[in-house]
C-alpha positions as a printed Julia matrix, in Angstrom:
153×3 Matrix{Float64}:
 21.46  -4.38  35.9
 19.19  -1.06  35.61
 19.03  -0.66  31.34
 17.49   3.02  32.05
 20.2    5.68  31.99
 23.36   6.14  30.37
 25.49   8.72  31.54
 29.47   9.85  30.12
 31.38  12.82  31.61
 34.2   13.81  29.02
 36.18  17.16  29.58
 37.01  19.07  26.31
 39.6   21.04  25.97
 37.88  24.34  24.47
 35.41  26.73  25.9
 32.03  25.81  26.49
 30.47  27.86  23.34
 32.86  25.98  21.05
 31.71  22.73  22.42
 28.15  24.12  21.88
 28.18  24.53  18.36
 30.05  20.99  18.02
 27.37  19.11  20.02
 24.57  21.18  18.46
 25.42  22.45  15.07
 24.42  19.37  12.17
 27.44  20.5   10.34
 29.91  20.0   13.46
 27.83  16.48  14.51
 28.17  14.54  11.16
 31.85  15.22  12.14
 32.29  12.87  15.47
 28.89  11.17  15.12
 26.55  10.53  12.11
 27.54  10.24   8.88
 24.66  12.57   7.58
 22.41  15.51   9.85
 19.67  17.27   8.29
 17.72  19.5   11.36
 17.97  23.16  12.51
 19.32  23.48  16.14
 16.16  25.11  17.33
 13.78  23.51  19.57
 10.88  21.82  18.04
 12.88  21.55  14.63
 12.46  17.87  13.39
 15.1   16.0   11.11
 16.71  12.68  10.71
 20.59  11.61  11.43
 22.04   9.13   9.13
 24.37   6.56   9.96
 26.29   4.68   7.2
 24.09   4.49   3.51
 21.15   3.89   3.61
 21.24   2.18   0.39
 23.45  -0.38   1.88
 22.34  -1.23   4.9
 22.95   2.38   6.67
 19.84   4.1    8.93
 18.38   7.13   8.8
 17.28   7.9   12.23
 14.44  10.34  13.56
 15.45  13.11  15.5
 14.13  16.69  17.18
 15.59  18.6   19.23
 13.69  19.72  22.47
 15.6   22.5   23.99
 18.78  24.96  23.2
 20.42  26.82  25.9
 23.62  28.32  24.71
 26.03  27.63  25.42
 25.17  24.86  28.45
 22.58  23.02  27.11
 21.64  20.99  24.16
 18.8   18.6   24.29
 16.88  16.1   22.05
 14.93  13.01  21.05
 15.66  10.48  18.93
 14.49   7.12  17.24
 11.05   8.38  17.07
  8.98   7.09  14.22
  9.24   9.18  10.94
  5.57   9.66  10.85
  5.31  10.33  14.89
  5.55  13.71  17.06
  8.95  12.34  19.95
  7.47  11.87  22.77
  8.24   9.97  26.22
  7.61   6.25  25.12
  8.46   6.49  21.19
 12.07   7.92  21.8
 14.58   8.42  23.54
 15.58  11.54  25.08
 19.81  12.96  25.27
 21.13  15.77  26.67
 24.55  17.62  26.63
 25.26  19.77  29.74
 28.18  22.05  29.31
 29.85  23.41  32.47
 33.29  25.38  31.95
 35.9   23.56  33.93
 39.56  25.4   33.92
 40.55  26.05  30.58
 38.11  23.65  29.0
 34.52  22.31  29.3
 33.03  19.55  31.54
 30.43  17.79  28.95
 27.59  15.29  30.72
 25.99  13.59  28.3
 22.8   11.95  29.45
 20.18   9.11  27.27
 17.32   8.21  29.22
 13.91   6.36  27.87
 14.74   2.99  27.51
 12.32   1.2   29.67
  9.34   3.6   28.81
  9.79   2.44  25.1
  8.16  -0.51  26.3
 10.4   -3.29  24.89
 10.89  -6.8   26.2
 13.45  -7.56  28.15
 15.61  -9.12  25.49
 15.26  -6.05  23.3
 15.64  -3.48  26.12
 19.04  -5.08  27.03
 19.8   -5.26  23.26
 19.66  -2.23  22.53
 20.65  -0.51  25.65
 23.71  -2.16  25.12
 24.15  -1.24  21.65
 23.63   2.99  22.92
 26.37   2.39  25.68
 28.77   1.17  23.07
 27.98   3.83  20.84
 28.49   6.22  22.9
 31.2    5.29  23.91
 32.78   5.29  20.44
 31.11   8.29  19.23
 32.23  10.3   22.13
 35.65   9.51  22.39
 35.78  11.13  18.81
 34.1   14.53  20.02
 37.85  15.57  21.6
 39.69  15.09  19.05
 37.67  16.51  16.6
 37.07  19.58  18.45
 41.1   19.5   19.22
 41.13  20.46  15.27
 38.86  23.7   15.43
 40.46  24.78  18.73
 43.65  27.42  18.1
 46.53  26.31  19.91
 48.73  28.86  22.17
């Protein structure tokens, strides 16, 4: 099995500059994904995402975001050390396209970097793994929590 990309195709029913702000905005992303954001969505802005408390177990997580293309693009990296500038090799690297399909949004979500973070096997499949089932949670909640901004007719 290739532990290198993972790719998810969702389709959201609200217009691409609503999904946008939900996949970009750290006030709309603490709502489907971590528990804490602290960046600006502009590119080269640095923060951290934080999962659970830290405290107890929780993570805080590096993060910067690499490109913003309203409202079709959202990029960033991820898991970088806190004292190191993301780059290929020290994170990994996800991106939200947005393409309007119908009356909703067609959102590709793409994570690539695993193998160039240099792990052994064992860790590459570990944690691989542990991204695909995240994202698979994580995502699932992005509909329904966009389902709660969206007006109905």
């Amino acid at each position: 099995m290739e532990f290198g990309t993972i790719e998810r195709e969702i389709h959201i029913d609200a217009s691409p500059e609503i999904v946008f702000e939900v996949v970009s905005s750290p006030d709309h992303l603490k709502e489907w994904w971590p528990d804490e954001a602290h960046y600006s969505p502009t590119p080269g802005s640095s923060g951290e995402i934080v999962f659970g408390d830290p405290d107890a177990g929780g993570q805080a997580v590096q993060f910067t975001v690499v490109d913003v293309r309203p409202p079709r693009m959202f990029s960033f990296r991820w898991t970088h050390p806190a004292d190191a500038v993301a780059v290929e090799g020290n994170s990994l690297f996800v991106t939200f396209e947005l393409t309007p399909s119908g009356s909703g949004t067609l959102l590709k979500m793409t994570e690539t970097g695993f193998r160039e973070m240099g792990w052994e096997a064992a860790v590459l499949e570990k944690e691989y793994h542990e991204h695909v089932t995240g994202w698979d949670y994580f995502l699932s909640r992005l509909a329904p929590y966009v389902a709660t901004l969206e007006p109905r007719p």
